[in-house]
BALOBA-1460 file (C-alpha; in Angstrom, 3 decimals):
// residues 109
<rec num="1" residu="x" x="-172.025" y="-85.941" z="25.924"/>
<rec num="2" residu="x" x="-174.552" y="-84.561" z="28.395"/>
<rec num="3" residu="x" x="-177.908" y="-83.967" z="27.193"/>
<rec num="4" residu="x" x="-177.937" y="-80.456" z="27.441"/>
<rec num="5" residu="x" x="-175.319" y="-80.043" z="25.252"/>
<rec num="6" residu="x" x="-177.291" y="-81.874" z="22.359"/>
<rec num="7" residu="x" x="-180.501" y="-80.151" z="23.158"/>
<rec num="8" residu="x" x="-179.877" y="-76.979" z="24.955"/>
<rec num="9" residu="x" x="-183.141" y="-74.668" z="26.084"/>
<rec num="10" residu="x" x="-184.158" y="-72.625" z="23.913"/>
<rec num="11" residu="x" x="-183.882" y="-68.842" z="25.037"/>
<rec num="12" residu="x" x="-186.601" y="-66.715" z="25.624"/>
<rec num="13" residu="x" x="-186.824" y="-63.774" z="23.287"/>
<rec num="14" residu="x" x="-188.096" y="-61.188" z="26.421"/>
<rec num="15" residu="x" x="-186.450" y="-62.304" z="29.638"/>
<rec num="16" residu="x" x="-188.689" y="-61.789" z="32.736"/>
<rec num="17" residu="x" x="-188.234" y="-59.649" z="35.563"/>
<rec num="18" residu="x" x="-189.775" y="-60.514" z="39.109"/>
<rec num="19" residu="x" x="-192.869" y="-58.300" z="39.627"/>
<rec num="20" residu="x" x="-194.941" y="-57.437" z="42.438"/>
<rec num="21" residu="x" x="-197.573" y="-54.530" z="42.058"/>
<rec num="22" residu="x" x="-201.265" y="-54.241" z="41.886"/>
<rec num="23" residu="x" x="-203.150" y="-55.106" z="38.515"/>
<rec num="24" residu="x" x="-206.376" y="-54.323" z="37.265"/>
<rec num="25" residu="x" x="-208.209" y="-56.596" z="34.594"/>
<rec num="26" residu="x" x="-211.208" y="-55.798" z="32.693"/>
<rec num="27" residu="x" x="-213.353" y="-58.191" z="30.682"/>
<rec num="28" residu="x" x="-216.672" y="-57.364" z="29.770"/>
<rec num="29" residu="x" x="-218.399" y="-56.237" z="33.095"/>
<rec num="30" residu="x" x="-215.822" y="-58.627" z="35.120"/>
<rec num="31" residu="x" x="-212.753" y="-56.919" z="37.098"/>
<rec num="32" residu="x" x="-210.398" y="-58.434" z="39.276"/>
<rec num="33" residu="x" x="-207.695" y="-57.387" z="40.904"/>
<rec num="34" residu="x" x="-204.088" y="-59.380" z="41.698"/>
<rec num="35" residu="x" x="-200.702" y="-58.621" z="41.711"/>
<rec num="36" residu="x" x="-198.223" y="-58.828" z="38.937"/>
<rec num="37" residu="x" x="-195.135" y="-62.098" z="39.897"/>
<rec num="38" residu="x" x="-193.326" y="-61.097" z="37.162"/>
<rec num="39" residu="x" x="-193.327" y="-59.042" z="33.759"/>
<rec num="40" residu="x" x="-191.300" y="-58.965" z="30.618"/>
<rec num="41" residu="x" x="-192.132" y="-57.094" z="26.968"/>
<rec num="42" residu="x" x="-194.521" y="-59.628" z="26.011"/>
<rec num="43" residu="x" x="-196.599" y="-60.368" z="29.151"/>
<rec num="44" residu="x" x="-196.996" y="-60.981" z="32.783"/>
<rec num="45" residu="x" x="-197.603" y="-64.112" z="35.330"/>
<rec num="46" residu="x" x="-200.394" y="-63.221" z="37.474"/>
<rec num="47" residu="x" x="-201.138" y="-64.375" z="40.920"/>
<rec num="48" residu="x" x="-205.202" y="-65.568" z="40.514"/>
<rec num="49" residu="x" x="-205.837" y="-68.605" z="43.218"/>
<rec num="50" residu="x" x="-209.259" y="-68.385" z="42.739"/>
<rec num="51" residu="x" x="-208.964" y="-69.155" z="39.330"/>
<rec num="52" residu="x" x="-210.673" y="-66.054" z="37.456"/>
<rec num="53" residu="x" x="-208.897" y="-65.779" z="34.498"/>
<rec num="54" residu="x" x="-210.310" y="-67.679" z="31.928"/>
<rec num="55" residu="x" x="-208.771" y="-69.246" z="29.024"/>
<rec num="56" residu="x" x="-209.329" y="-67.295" z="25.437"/>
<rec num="57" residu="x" x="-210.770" y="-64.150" z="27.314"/>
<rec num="58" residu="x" x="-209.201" y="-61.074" z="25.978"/>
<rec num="59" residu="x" x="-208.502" y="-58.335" z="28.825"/>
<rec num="60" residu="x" x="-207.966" y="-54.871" z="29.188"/>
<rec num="61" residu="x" x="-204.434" y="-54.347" z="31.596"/>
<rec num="62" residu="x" x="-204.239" y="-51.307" z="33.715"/>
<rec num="63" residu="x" x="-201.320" y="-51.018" z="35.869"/>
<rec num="64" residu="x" x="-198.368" y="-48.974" z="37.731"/>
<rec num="65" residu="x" x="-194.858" y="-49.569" z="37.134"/>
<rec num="66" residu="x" x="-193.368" y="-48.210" z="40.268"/>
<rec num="67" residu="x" x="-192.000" y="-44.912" z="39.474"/>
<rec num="68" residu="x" x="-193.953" y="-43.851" z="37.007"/>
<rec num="69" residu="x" x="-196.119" y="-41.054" z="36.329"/>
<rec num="70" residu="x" x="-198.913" y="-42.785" z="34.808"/>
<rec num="71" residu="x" x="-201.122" y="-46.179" z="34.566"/>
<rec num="72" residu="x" x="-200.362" y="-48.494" z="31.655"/>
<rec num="73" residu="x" x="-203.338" y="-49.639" z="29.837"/>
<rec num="74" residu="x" x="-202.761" y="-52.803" z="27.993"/>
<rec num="75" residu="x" x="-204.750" y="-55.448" z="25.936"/>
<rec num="76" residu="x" x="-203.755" y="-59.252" z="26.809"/>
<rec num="77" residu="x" x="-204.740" y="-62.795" z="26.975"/>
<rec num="78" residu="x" x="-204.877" y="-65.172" z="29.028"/>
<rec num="79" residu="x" x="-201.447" y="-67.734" z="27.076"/>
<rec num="80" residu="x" x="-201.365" y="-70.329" z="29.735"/>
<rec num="81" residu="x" x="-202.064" y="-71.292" z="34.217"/>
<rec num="82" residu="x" x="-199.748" y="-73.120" z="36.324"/>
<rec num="83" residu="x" x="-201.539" y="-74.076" z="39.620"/>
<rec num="84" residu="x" x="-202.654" y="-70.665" z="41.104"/>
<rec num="85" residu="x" x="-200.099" y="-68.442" z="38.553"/>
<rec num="86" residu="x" x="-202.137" y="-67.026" z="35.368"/>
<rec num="87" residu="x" x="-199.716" y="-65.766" z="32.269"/>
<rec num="88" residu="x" x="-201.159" y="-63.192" z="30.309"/>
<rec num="89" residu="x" x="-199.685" y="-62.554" z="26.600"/>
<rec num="90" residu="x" x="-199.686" y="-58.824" z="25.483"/>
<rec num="91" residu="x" x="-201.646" y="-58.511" z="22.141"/>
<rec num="92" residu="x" x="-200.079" y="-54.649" z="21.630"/>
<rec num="93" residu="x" x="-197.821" y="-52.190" z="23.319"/>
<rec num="94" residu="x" x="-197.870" y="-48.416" z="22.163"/>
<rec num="95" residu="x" x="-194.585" y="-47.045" z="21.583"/>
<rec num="96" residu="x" x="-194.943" y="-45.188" z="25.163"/>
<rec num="97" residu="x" x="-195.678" y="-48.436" z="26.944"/>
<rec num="98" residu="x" x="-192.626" y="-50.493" z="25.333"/>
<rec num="99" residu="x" x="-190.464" y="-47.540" z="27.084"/>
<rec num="100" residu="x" x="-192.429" y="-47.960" z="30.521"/>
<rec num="101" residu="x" x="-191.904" y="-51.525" z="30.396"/>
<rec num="102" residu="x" x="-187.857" y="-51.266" z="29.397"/>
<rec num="103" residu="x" x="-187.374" y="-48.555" z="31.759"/>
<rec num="104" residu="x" x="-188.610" y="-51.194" z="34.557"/>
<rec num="105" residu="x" x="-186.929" y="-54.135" z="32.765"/>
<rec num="106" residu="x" x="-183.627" y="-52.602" z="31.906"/>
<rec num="107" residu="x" x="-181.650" y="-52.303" z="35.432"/>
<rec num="108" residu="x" x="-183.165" y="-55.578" z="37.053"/>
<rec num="109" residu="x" x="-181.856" y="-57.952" z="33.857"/>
């Protein structure tokens, strides 16, 4: 019996989307700016090759889905890098944000 079979992956409980729009992070006085790879209802993976981001730093989200009316602002933290990709873990979502994201989320699944 194949591996696989035994042991299969586990699922992940928000699937992720491919992203690709602007991002704004604020920590303290720092702000960068990047561009979203991809996005689910619990974070995003961040493009950051100059390796900003810093592990445990809390930061303050602010971006566009594409086609719609209005920036979300977000809390997150930095969960884990890859090489030059950054994922950021959302610590809260409104109830307005949650819609945002599954309005963006819904068709591409």
């Amino acid at each position: 019996m194949p591996h696989d079979a035994l042991f299969p992956s586990p699922q992940r409980e928000h699937p992720r989307v491919p992203a690709d729009f602007v991002v704004k992070l604020l920590s303290g006085t720092r702000s960068v700016l990047t561009r979203a790879l991809d996005v689910s209802l619990a974070g995003l993976a961040l493009h950051d090759p100059a390796g900003e981001l810093r592990a445990g730093d809390a930061y303050r989200v602010a971006l566009r889905i594409p086609g719609e009316s209005r920036d979300l602002q977000l809390r997150a933290r930095l969960a884990r890098r890859t090489g030059d990709t950054a994922a950021l873990a959302f610590s809260s979502l409104d109830w307005d944000d949650l819609f945002t994201l599954a309005r963006y989320l819904s068709p591409r699944l």
